[in-house]
C-alpha positions in Angstrom: -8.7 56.9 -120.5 -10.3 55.0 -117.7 -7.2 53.1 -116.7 -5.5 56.7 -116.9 -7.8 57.9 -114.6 -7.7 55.1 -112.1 -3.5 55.4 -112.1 -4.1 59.1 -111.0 -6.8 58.0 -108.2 -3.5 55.3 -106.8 -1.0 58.5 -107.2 -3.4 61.0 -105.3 -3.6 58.0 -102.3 -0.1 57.5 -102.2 0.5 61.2 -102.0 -2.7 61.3 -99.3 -0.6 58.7 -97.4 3.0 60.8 -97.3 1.3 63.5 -95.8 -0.8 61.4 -93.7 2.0 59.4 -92.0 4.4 63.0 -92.2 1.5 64.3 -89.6 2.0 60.9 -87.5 5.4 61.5 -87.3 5.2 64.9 -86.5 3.2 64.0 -83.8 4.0 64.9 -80.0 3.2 61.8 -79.1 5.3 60.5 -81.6 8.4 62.6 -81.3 8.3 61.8 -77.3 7.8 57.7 -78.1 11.1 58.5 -80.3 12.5 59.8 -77.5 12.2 56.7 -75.3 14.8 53.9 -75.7 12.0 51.5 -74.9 11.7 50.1 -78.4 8.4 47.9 -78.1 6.7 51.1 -76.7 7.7 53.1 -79.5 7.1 51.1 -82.2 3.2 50.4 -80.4 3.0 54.4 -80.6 4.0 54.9 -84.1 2.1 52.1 -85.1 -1.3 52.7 -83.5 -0.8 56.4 -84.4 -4.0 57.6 -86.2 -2.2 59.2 -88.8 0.4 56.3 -89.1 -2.5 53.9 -89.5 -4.5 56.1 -91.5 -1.1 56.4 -94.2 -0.7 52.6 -94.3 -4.3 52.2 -94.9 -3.8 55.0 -98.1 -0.8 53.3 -99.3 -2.6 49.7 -99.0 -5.4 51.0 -100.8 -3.5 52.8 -103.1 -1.8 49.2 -103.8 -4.6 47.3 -104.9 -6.1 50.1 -107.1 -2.4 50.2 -108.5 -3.1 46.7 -109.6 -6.3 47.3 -111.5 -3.8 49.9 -113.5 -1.0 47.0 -114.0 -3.8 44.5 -115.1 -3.8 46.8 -118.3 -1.0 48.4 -119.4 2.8 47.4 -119.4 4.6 48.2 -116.4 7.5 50.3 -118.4 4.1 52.6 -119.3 2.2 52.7 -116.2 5.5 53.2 -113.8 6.5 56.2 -115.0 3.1 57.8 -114.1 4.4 57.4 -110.3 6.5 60.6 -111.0 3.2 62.5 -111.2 3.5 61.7 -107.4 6.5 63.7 -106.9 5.2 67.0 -108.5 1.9 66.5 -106.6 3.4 66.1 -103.4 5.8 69.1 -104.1 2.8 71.0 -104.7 1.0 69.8 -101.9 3.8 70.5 -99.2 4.5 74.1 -100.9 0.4 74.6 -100.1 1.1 73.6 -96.5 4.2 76.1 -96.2 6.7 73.8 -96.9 9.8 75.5 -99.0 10.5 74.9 -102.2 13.4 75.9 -104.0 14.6 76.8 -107.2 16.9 73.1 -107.4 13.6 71.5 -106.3 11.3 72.6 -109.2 13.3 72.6 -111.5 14.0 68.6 -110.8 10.0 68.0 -110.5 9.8 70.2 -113.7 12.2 67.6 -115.2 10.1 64.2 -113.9 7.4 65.7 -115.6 8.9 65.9 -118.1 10.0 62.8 -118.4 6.4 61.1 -117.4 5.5 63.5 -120.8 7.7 62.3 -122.7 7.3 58.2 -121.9 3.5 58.5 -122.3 4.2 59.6 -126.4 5.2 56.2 -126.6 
């Protein structure tokens, strides 16, 4: 149960981090760096964006408790648990007024699904 738990905690980071580095990117400062074909100055921008940084610090973090999960189970049973992200991060972008279609669900209904069905075994 506890390494359950601590595959969850590395989903809900990696989720934490999409919608960190989706608000980087969404950035004025951002979009304007985009803008300019100065390619060192843009890539400083994104980079040293708050948000940006903030998403590769999630996913980083996310990494090493991922490890902590892989140090106990098989990788063909914790891997699948990564498709929990995808519903979660549908579920969060619908919260923040992102649209979700019918097509949509019904393919995160089906990863779920799926996740369901590989932890039976």
């Amino acid at each position: 149960m506890r390494t359950l738990i601590v595959a969850i905690l590395s989903i809900l980071l990696s989720v934490a981090a999409q919608f960190s580095l989706k608000a980087g990117m969404s950035s004025l400062e951002v979009r304007e760096a985009l803008g300019n074909p100065a390619a060192l100055r843009t890539v400083f921008t994104v980079l040293t964006n708050k948000y940006v940084f903030g998403g590769f610090l999630l996913y980083g973090l996310g990494a090493v408790v991922w490890l902590a999960v892989l140090s106990k189970w098989d990788v063909s049973k914790a891997y699948p648990l990564v498709g929990l992200g995808f519903a979660i991060t549908v579920v969060v972008g619908f919260a923040l007024g992102e649209q979700v279609g019918v097509l949509r669900g019904m393919g995160v209904l089906l990863i779920c699904c799926g996740v369901f069905i590989v932890s039976r075994t």
